[in-house]
Biopython code that builds the backbone (N, CA, C, O; Angstrom):
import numpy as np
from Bio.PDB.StructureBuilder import StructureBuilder

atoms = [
    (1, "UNK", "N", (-7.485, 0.910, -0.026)),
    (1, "UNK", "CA", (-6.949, 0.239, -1.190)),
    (1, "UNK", "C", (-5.482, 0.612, -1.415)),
    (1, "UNK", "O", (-4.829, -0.179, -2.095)),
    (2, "UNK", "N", (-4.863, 1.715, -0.935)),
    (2, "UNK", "CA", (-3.489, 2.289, -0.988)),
    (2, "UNK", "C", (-2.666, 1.184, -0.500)),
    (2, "UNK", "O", (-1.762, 0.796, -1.240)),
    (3, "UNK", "N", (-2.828, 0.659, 0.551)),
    (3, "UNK", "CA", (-1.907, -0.253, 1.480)),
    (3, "UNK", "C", (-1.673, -1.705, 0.841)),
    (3, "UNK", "O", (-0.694, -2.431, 0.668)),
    (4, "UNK", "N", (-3.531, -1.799, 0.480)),
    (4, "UNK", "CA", (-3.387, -2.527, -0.371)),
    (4, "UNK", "C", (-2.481, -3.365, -1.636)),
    (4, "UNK", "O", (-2.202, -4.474, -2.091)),
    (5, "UNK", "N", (-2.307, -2.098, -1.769)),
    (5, "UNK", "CA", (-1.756, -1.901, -3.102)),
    (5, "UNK", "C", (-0.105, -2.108, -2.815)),
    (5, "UNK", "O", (0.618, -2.974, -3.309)),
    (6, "UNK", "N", (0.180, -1.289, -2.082)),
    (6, "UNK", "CA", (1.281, -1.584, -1.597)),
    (6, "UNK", "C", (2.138, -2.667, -1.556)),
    (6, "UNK", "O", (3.195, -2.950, -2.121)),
    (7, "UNK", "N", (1.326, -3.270, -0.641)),
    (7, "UNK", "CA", (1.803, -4.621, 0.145)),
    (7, "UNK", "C", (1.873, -5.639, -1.322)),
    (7, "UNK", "O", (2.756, -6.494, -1.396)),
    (8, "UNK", "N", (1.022, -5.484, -2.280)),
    (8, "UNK", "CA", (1.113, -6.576, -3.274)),
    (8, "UNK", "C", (2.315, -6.296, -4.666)),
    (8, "UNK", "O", (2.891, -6.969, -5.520)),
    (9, "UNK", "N", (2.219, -4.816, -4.209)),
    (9, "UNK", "CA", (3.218, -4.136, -5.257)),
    (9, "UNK", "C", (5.113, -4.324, -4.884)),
    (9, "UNK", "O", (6.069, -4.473, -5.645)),
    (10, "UNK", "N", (5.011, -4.221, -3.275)),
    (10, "UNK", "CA", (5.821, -4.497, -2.870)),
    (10, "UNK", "C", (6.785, -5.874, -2.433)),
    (10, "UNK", "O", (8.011, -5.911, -2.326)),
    (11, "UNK", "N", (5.932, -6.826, -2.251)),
    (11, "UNK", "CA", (5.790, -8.537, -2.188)),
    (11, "UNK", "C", (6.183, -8.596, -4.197)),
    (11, "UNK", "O", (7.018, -9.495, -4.296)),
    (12, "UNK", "N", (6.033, -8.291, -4.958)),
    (12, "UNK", "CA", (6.093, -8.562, -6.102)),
    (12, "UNK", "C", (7.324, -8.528, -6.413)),
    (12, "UNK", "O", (8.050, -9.499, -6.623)),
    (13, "UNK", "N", (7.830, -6.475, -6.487)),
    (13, "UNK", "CA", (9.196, -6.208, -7.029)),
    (13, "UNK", "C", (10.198, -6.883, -6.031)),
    (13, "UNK", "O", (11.409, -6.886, -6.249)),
    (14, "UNK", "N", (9.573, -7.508, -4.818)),
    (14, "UNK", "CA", (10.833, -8.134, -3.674)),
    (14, "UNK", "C", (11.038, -9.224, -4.677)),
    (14, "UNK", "O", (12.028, -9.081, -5.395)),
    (15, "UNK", "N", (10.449, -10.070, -4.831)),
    (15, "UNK", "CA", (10.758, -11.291, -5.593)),
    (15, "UNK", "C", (11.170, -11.223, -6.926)),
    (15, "UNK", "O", (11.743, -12.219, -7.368)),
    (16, "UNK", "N", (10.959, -10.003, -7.859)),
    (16, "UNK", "CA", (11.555, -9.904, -9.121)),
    (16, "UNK", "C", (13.218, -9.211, -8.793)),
    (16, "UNK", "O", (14.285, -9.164, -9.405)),
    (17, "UNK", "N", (12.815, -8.848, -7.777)),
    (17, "UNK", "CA", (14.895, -8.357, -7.009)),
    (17, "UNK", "C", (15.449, -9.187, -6.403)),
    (17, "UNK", "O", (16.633, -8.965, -6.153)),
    (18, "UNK", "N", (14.844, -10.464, -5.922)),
    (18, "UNK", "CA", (15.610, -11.479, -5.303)),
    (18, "UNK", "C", (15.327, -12.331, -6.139)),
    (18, "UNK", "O", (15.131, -13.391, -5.545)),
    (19, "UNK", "N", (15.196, -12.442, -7.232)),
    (19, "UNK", "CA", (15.512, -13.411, -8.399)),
    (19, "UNK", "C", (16.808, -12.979, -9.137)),
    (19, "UNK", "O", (17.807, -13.621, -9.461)),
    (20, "UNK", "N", (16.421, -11.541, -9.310)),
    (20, "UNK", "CA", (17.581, -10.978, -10.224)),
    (20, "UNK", "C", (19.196, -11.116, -9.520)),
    (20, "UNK", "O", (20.190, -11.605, -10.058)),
    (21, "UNK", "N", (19.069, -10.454, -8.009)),
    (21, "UNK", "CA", (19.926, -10.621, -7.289)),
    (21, "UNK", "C", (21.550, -10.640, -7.071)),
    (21, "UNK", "O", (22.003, -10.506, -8.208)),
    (22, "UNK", "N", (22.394, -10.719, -6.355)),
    (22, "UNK", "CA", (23.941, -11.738, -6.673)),
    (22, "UNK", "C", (23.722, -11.576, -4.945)),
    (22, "UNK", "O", (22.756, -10.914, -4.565)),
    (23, "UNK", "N", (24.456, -12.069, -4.137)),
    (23, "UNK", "CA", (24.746, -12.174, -3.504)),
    (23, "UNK", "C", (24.942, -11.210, -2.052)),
    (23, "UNK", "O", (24.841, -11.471, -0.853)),
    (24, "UNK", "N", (25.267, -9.993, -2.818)),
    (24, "UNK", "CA", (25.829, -8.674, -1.958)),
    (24, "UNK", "C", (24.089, -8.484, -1.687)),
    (24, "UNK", "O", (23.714, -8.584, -0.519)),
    (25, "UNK", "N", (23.187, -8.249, -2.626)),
    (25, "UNK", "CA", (22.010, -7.434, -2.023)),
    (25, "UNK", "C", (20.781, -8.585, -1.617)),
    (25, "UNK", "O", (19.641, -8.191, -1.368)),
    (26, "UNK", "N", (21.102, -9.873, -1.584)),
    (26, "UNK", "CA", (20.943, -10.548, -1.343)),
    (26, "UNK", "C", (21.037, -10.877, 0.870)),
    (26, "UNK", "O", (20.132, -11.249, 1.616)),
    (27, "UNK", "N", (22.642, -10.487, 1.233)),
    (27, "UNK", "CA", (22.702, -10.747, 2.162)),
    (27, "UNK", "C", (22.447, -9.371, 2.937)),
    (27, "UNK", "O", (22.293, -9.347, 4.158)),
    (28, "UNK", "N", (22.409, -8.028, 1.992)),
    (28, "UNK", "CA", (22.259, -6.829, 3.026)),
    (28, "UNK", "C", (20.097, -7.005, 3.144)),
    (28, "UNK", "O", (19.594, -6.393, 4.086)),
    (29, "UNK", "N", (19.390, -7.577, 2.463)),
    (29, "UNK", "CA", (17.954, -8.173, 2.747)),
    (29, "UNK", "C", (17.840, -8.793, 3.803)),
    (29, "UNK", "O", (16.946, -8.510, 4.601)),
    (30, "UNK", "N", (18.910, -9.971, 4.066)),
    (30, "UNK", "CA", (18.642, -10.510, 5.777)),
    (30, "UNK", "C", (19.058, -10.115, 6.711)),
    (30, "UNK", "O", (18.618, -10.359, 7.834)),
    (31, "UNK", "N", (20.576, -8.990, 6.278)),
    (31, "UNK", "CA", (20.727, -8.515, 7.567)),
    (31, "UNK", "C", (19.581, -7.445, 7.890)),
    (31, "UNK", "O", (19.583, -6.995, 9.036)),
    (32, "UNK", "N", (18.531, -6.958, 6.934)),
    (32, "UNK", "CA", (17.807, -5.922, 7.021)),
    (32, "UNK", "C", (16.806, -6.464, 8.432)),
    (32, "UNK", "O", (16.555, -5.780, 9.424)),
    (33, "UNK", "N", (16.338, -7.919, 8.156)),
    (33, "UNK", "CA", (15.721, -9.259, 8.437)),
    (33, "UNK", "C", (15.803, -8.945, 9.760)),
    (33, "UNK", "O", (15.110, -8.635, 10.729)),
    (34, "UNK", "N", (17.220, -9.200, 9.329)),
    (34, "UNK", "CA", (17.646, -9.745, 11.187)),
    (34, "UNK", "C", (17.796, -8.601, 12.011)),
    (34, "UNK", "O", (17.677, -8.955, 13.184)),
    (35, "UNK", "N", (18.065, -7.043, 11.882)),
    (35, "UNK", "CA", (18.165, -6.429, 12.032)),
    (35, "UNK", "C", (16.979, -6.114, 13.465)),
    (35, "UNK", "O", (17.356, -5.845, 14.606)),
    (36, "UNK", "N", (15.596, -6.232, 13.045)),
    (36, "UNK", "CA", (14.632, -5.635, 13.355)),
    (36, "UNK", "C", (14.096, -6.778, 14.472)),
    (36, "UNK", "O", (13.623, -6.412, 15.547)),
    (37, "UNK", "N", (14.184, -7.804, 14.210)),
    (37, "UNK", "CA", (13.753, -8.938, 15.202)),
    (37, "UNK", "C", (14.597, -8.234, 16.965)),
    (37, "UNK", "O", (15.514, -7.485, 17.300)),
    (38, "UNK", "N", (13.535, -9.090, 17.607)),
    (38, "UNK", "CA", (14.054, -8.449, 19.255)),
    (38, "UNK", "C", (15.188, -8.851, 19.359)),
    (38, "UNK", "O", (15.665, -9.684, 18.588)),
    (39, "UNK", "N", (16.051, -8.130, 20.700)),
    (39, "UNK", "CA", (17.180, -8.079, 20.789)),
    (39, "UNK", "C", (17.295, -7.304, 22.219)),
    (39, "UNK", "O", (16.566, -7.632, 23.154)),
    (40, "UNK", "N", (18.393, -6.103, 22.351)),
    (40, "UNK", "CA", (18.526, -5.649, 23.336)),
    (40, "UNK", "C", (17.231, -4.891, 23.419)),
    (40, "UNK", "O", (16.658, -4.789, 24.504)),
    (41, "UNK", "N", (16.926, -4.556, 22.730)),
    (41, "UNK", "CA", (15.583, -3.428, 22.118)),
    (41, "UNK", "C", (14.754, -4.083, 21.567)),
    (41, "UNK", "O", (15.004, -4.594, 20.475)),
    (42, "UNK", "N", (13.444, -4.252, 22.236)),
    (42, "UNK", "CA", (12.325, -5.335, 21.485)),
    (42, "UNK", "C", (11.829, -4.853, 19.936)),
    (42, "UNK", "O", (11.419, -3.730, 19.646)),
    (43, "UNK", "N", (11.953, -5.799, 19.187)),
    (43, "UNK", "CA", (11.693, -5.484, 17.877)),
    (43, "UNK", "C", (10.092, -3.965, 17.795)),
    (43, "UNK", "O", (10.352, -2.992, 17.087)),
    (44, "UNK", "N", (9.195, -3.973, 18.258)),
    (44, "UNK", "CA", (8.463, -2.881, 18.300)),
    (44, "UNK", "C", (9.102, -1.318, 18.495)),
    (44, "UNK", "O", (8.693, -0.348, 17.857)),
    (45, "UNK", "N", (10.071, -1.277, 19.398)),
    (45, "UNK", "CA", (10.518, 0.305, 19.482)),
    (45, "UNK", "C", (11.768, -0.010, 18.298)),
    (45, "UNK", "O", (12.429, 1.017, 18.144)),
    (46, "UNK", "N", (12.262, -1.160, 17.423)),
    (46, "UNK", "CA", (13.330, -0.842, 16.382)),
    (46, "UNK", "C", (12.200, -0.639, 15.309)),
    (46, "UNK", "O", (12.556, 0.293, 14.589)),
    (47, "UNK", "N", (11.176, -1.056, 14.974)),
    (47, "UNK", "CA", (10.436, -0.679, 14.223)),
    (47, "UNK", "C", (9.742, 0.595, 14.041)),
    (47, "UNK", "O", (9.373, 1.065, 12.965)),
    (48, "UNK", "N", (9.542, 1.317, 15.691)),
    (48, "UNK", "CA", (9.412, 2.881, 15.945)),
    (48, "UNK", "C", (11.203, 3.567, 14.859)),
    (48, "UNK", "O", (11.448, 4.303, 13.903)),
    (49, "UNK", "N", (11.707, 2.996, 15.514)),
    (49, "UNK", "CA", (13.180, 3.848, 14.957)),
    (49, "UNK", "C", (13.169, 3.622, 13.840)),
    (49, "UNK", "O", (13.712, 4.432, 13.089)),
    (50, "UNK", "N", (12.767, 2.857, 13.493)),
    (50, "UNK", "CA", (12.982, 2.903, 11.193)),
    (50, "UNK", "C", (11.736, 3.788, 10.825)),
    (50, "UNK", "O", (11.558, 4.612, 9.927)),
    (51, "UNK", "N", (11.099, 3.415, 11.637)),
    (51, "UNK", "CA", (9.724, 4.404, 11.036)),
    (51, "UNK", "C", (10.149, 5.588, 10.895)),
    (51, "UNK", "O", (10.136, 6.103, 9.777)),
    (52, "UNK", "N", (10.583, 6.220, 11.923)),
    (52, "UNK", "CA", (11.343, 8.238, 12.089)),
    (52, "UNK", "C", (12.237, 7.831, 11.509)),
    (52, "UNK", "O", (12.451, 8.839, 10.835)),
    (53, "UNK", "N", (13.173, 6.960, 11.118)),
    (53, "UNK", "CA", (14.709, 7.344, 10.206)),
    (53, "UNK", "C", (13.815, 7.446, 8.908)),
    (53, "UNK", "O", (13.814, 8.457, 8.206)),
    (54, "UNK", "N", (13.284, 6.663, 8.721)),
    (54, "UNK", "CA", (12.210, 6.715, 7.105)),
    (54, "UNK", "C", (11.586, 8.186, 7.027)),
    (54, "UNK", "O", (12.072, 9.011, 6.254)),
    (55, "UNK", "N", (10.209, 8.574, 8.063)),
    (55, "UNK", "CA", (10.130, 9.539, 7.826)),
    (55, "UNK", "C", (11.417, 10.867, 7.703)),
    (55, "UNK", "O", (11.090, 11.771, 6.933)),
    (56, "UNK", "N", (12.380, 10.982, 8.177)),
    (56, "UNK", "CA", (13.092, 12.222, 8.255)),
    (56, "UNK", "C", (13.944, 11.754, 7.489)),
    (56, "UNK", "O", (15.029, 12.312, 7.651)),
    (57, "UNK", "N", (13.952, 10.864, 6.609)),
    (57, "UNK", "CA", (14.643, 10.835, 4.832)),
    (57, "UNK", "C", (13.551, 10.808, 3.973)),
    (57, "UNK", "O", (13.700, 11.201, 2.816)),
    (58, "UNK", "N", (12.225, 10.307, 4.459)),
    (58, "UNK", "CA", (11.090, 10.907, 3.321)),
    (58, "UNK", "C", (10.979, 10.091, 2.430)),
    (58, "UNK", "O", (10.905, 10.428, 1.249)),
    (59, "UNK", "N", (10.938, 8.596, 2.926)),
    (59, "UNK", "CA", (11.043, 7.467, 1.503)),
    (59, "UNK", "C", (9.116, 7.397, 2.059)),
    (59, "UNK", "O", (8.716, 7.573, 3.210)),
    (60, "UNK", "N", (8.427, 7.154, 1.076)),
    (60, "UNK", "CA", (7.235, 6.872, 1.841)),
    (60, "UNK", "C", (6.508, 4.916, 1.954)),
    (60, "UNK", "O", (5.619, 4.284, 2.523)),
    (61, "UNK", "N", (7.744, 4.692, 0.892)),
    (61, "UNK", "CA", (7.842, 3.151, 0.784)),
    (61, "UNK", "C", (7.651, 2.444, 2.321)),
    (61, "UNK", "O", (6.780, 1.806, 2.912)),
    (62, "UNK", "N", (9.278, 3.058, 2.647)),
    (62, "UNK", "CA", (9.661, 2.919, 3.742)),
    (62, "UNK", "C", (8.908, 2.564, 5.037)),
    (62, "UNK", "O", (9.029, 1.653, 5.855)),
    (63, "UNK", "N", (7.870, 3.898, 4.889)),
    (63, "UNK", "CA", (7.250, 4.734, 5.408)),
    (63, "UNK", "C", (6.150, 4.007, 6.120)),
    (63, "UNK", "O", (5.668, 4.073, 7.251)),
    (64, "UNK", "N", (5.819, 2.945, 4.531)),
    (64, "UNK", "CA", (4.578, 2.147, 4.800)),
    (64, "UNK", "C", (5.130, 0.943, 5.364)),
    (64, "UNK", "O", (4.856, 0.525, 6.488)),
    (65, "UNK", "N", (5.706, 0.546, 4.765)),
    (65, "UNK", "CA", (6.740, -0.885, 5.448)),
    (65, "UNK", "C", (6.704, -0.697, 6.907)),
    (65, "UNK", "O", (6.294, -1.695, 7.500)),
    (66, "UNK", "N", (6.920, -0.005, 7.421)),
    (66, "UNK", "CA", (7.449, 0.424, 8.809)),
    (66, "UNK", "C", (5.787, 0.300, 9.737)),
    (66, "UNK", "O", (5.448, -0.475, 10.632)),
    (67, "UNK", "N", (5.233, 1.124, 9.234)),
    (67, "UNK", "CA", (3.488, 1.442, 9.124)),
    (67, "UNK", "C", (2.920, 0.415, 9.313)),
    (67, "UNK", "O", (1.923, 0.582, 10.016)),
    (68, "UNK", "N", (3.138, -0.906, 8.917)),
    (68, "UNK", "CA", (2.524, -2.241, 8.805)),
    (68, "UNK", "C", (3.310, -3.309, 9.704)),
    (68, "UNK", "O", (2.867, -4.429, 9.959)),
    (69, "UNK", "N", (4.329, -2.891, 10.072)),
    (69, "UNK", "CA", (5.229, -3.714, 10.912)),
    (69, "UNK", "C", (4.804, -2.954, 12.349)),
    (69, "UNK", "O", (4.166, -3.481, 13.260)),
    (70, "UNK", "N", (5.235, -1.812, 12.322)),
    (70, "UNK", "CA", (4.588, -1.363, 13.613)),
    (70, "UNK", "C", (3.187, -2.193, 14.020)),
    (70, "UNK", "O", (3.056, -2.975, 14.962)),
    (71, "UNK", "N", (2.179, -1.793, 13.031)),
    (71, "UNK", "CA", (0.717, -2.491, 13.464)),
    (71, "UNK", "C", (1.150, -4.147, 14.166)),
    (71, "UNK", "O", (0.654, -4.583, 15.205)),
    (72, "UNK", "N", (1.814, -4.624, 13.612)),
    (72, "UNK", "CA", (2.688, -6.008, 13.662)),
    (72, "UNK", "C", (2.458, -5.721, 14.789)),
    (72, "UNK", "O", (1.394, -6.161, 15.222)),
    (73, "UNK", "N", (3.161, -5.037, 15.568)),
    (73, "UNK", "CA", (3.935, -5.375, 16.839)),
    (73, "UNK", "C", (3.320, -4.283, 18.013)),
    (73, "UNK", "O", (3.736, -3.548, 18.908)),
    (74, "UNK", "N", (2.129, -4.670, 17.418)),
    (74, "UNK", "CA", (0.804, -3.726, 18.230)),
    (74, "UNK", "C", (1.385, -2.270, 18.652)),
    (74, "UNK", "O", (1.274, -2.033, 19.855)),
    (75, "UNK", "N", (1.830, -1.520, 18.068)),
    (75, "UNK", "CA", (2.107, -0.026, 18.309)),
    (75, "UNK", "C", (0.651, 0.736, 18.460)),
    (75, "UNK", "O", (-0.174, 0.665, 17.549)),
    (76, "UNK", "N", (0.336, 1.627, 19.936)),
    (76, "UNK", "CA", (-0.667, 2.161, 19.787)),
    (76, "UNK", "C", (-0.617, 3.503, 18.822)),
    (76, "UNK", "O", (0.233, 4.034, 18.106)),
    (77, "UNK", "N", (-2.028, 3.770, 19.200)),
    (77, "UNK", "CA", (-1.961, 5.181, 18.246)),
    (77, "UNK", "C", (-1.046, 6.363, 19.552)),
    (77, "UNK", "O", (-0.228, 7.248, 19.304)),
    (78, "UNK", "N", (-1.399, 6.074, 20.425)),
    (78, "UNK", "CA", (-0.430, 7.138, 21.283)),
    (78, "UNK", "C", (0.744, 7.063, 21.032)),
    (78, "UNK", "O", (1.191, 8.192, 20.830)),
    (79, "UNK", "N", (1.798, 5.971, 20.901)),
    (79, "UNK", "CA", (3.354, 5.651, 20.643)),
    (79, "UNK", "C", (3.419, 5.814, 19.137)),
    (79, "UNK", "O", (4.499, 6.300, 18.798)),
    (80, "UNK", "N", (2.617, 5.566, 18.151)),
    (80, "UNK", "CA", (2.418, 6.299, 17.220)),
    (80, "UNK", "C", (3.007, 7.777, 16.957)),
    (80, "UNK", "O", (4.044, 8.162, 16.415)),
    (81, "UNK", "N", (1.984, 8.411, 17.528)),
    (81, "UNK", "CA", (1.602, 10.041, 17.650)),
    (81, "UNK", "C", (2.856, 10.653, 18.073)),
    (81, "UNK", "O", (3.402, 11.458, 17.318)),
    (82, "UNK", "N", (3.489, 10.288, 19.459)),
    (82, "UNK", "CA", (4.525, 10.622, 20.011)),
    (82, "UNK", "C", (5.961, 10.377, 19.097)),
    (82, "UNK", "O", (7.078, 10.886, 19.191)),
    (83, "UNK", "N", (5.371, 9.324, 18.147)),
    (83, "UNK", "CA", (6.805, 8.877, 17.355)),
    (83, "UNK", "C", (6.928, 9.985, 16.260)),
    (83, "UNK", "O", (8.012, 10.372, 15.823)),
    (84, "UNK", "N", (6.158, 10.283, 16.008)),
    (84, "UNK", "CA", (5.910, 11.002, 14.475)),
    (84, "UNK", "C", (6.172, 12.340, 15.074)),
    (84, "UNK", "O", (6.727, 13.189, 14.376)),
    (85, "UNK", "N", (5.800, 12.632, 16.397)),
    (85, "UNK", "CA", (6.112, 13.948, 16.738)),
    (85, "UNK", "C", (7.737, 13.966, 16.984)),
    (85, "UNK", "O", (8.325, 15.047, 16.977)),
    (86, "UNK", "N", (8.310, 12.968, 17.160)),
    (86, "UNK", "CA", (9.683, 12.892, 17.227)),
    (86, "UNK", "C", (9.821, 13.120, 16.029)),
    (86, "UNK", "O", (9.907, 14.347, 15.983)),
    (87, "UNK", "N", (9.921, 12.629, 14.748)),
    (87, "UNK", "CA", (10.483, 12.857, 13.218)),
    (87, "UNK", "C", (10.198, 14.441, 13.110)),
    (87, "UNK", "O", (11.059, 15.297, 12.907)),
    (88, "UNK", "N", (8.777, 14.665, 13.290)),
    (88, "UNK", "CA", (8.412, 16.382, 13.554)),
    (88, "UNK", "C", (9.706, 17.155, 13.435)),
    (88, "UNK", "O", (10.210, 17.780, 12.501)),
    (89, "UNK", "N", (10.211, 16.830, 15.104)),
    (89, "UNK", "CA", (10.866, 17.542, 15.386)),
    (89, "UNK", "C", (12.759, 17.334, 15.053)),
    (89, "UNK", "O", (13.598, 17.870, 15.776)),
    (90, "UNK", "N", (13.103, 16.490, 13.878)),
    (90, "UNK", "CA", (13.988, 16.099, 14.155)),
    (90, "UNK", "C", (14.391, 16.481, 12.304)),
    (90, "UNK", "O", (15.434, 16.755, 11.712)),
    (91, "UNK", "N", (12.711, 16.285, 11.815)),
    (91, "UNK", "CA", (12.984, 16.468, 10.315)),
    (91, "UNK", "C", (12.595, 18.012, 10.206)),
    (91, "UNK", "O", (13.274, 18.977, 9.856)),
    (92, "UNK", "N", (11.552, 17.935, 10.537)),
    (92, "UNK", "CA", (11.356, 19.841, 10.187)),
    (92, "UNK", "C", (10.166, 19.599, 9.336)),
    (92, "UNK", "O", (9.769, 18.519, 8.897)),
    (93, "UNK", "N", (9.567, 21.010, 9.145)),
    (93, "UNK", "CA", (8.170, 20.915, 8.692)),
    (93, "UNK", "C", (8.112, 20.234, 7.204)),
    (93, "UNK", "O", (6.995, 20.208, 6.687)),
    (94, "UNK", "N", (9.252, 19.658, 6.434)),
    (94, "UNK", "CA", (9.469, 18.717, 5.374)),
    (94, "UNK", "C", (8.669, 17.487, 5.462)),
    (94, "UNK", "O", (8.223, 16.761, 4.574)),
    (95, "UNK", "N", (8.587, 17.417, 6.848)),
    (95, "UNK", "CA", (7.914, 16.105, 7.161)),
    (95, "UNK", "C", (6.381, 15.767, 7.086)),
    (95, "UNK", "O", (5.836, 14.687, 6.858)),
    (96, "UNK", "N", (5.771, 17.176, 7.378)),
    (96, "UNK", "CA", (4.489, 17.436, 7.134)),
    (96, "UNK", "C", (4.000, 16.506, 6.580)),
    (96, "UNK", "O", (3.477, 15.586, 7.209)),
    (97, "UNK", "N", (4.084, 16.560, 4.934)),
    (97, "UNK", "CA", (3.047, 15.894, 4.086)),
    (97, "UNK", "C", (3.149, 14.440, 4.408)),
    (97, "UNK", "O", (2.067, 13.858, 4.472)),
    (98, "UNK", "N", (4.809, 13.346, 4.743)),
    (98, "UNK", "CA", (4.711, 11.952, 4.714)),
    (98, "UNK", "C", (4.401, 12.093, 5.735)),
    (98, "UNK", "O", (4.552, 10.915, 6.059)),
    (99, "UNK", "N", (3.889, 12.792, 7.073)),
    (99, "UNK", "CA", (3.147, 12.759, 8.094)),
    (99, "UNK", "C", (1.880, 12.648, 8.074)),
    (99, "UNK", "O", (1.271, 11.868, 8.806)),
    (100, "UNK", "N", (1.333, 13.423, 7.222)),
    (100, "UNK", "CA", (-0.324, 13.179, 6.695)),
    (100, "UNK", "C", (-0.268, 11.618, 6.107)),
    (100, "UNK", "O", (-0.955, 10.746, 6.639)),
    (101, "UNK", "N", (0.462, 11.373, 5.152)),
    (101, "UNK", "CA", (0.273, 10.240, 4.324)),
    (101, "UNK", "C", (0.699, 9.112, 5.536)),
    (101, "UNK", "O", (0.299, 7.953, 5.431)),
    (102, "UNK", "N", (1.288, 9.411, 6.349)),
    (102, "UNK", "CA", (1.705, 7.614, 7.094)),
    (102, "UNK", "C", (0.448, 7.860, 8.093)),
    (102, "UNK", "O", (0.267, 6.680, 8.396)),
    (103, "UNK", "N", (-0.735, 8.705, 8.951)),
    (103, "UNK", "CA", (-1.369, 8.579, 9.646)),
    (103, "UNK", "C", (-2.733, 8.998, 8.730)),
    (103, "UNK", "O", (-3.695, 9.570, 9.241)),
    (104, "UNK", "N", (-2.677, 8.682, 7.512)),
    (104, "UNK", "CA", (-3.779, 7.972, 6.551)),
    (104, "UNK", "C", (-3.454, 6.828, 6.530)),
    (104, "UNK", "O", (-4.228, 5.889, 6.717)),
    (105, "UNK", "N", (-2.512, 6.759, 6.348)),
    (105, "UNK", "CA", (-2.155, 4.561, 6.122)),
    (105, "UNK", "C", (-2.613, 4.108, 7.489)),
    (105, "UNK", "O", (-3.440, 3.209, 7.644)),
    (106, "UNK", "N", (-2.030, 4.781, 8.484)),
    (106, "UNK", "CA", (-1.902, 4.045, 9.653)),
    (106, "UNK", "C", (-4.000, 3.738, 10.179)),
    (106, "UNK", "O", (-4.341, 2.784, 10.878)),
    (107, "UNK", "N", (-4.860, 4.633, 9.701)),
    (107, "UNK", "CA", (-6.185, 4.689, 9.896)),
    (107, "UNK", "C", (-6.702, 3.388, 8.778)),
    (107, "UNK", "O", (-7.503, 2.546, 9.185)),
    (108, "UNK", "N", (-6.082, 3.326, 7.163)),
    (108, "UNK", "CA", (-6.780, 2.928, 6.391)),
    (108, "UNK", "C", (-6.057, 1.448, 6.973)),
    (108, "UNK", "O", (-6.671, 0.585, 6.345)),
    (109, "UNK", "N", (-5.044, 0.741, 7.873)),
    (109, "UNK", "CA", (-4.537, -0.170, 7.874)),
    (109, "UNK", "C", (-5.287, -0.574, 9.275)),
    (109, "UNK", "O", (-5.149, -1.797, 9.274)),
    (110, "UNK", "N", (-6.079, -0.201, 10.596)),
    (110, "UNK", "CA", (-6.538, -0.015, 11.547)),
    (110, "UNK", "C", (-7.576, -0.493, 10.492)),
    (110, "UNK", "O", (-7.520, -1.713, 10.344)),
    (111, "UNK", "N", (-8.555, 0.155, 9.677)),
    (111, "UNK", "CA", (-9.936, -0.081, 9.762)),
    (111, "UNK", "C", (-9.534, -1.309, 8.400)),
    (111, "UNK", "O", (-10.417, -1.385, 7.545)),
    (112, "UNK", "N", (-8.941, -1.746, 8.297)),
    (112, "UNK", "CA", (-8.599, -3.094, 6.907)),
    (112, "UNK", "C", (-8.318, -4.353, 8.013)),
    (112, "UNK", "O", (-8.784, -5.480, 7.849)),
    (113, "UNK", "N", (-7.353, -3.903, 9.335)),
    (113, "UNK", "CA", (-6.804, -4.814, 9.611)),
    (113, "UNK", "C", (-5.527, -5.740, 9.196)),
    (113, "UNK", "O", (-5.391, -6.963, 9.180)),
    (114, "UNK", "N", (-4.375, -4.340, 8.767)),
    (114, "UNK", "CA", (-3.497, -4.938, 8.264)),
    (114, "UNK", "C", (-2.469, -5.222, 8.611)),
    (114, "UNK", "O", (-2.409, -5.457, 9.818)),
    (115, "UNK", "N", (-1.368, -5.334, 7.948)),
    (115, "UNK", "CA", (0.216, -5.464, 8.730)),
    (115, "UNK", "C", (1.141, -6.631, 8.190)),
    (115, "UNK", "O", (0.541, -7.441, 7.483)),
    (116, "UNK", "N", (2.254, -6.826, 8.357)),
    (116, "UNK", "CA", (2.953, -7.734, 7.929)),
    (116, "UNK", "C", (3.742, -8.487, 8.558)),
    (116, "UNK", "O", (4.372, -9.359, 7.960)),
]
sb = StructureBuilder()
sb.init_structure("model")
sb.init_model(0)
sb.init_chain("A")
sb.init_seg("    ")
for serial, (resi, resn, name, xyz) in enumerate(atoms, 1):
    if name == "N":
        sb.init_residue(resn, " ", resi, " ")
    sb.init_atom(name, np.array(xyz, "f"), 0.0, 1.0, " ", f" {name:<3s}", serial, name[0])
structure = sb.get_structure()
């Protein structure tokens, strides 16, 4: 129900911020967009890389966003595991707890069937 929750909480305040809006945070949203779609680097390993920049700043928003896009773009649990052991080692044992919390999401989003 966490992810759940998420995803509807998050789909919500997007649209009460892109109503409110002007222009500037308006266009840094699509470059966010466009950002992540394939390229030189197939959109799945840029979605690995926001995931560890998220974890090793510790947004857990982020965290999940990333969490559900990965699933997107069929990330196993091994490239997973290996990714998070990268933030591990890059954030420091700070990372611990949004480490527990993104490989609870990543199980409760596996057995829901989720993603975005």
């Amino acid at each position: 129900m966490r992810i759940e929750d998420f995803i509807r909480e998050r789909e919500r305040q997007n649209g009460v911020t892109l109503d409110f809006a002007g222009p500037v945070t308006k266009r840094f949203f699509s470059l966010d967009t466009q950002c992540y779609r394939d390229g030189a680097l197939p959109a799945k390993t840029k979605e690995l890389i926001g995931l560890i920049a998220s974890l090793v700043l510790r947004c857990d928003d982020c965290i999940n966003y990333h969490l559900l896009r990965c699933r997107a773009e069929k990330v196993t649990d091994a490239e997973l595991d290996e990714a998070l052991s990268i933030g591990l080692i890059v954030g420091g044992s700070i990372t611990i707890p949004h480490i527990r919390r993104a490989v609870d999401g990543w199980k409760e989003m596996a057995e829901k069937d989720l993603s975005l």
